[in-house]
C-alpha positions as CSV (number, residue, x, y, z in Angstrom):
1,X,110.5,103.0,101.3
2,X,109.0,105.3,104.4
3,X,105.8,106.0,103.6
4,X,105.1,110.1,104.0
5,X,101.8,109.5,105.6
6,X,102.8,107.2,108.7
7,X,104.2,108.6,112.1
8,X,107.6,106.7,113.2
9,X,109.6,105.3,116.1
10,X,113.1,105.0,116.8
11,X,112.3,101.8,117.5
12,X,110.8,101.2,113.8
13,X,107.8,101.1,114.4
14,X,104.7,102.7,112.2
15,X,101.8,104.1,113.1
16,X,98.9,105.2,110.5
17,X,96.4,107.8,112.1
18,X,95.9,111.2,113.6
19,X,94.8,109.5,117.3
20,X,91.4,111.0,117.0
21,X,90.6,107.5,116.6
22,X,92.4,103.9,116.5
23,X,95.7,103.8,115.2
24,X,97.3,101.2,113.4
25,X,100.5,99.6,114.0
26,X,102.9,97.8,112.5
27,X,106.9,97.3,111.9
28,X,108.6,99.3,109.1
29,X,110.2,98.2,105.8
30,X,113.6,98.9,108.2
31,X,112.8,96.7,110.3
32,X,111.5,93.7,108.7
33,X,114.4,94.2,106.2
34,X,117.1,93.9,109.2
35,X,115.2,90.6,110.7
36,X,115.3,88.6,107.7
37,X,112.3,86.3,106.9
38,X,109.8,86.7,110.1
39,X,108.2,83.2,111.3
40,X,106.5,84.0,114.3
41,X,104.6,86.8,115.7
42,X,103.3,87.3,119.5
43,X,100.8,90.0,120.1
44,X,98.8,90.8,122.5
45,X,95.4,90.5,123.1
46,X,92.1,92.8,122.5
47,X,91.2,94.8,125.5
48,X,95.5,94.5,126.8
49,X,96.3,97.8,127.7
50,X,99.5,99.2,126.6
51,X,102.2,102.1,127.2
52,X,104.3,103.4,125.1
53,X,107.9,102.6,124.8
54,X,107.5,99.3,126.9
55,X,107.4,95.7,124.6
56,X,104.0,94.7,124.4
57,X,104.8,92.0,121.7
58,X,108.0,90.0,119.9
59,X,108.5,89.2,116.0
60,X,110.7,86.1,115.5
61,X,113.0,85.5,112.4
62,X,115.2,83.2,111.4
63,X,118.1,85.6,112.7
64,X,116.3,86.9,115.8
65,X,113.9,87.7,118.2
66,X,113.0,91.3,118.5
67,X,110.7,92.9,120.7
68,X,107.8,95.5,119.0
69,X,107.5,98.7,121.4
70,X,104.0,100.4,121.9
71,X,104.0,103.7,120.2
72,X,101.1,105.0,122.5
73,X,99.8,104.3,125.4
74,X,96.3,103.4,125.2
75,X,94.3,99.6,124.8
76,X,94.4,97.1,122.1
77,X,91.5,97.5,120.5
78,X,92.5,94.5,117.1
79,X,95.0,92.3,116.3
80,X,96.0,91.4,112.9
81,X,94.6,87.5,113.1
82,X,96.3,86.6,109.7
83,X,99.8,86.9,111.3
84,X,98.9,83.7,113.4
85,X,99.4,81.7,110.2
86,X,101.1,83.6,107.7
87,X,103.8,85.8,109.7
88,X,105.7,86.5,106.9
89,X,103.4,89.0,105.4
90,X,105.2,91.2,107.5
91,X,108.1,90.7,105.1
92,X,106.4,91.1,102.0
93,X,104.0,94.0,102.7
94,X,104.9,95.5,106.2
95,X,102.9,98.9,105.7
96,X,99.6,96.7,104.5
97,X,98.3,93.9,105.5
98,X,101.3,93.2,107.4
99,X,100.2,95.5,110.0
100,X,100.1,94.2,113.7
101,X,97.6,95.7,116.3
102,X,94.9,98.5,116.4
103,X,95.5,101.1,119.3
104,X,93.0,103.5,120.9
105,X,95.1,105.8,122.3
106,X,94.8,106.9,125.9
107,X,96.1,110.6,124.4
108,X,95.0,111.5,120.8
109,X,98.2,114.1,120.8
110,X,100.3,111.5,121.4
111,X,100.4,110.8,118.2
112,X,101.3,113.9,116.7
113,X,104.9,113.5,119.0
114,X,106.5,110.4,117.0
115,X,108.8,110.8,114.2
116,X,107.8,112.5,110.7
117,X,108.7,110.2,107.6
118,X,111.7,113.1,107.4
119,X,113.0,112.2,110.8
120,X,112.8,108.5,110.3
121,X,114.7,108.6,107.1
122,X,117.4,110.5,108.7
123,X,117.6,108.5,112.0
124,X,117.7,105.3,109.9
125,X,120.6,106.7,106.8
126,X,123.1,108.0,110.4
């Protein structure tokens, strides 16, 4: 379940978009899978600038709390509102309307450097 289409992070995140304009984020089928059923969601807010590979936000499950990772550096430009009251979505459809924040990225190529659905699947079946 890795969707060809989506650019990856070791730290399982997704990102959908070529960087030319926002991207969107969100935490892959991986990850939601490994927290168990997700009950709280903290994001950050429109206009907070981010960089990549530092926590900008934390999903809560029943198991855990995990921190979600920027992918890019660049500013929040939306935040998934829905996830305020139904977190679990993220469980249930984490590729859709599961997603988490819009990005504009600081560096459109920056994109273009995450994982390829290839090199996700392999980093996630070692």
């Amino acid at each position: 379940m890795i969707p060809e289409d989506l650019r990856y992070t070791a730290e399982h995140e997704w990102v959908a978009g070529d960087g030319s304009g926002p991207v969107r984020v969100g935490i892959t089928h991986f990850a939601q899978d490994a927290l168990g059923d997700i009950v709280y969601v903290q994001l950050p807010e429109e206009g907070a600038v981010v960089s990549a590979g530092e926590s900008f936000g934390e999903v809560e499950s029943t198991k855990s709390v995990s921190e979600i990772y920027a992918p890019v550096s660049g500013t929040v430009v939306a935040r998934n509102a829905e996830l305020g009251d139904t977190p679990e979505i993220i469980n249930t459809d984490p590729y859709g309307s599961g997603w988490l924040v819009e990005i504009a990225p600081a560096d459109p190529d920056s994109v273009a450097g995450l994982l390829t659905a290839d090199a996700y699947r392999e980093l996630t079946q070692s």
